[in-house]
C-alpha positions, 0 to 999 in steps of 0.5 A: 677143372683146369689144364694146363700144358709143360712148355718148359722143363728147365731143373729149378733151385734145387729141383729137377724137372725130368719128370715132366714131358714138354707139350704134354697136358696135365691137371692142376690139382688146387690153385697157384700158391702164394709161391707162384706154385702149382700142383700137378700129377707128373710123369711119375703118377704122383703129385708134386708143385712145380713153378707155373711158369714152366706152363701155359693154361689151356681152355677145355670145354666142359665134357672134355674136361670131365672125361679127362679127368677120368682118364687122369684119375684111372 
């Protein structure tokens, strides 16, 4: 499981970022895309790609991660 956490919520072509909260912790469902996306469940509780440069990845021990990908996928 990997986390990462929104540093930046600048909008993106023809995409908006309003629905992602600078400093906030999410999953990243998959891998980076050939594209440089990633996908994450937003603020909206559904999944979209959005640019992986808009997050920084952080390191979370093993049991932490478990229990909040439970908490993520109530």
């Amino acid at each position: 499981m990997k986390f990462v956490v929104c540093m930046e919520n600048t909008p993106f072509g023809d995409f908006s970022a309003d629905d992602l909260t600078i400093g906030r912790l999410y999953e990243v469902i998959g891998d980076v895309d050939a594209h440089g996306m990633i996908r994450i469940i937003d603020d909206t509780g559904e999944d979209y790609l959005y640019p992986a440069k808009l997050f920084e990845q952080v390191e979370i021990h093993d049991s932490t991660a478990e229990r909040l990908h439970s908490i993520f996928n109530r």
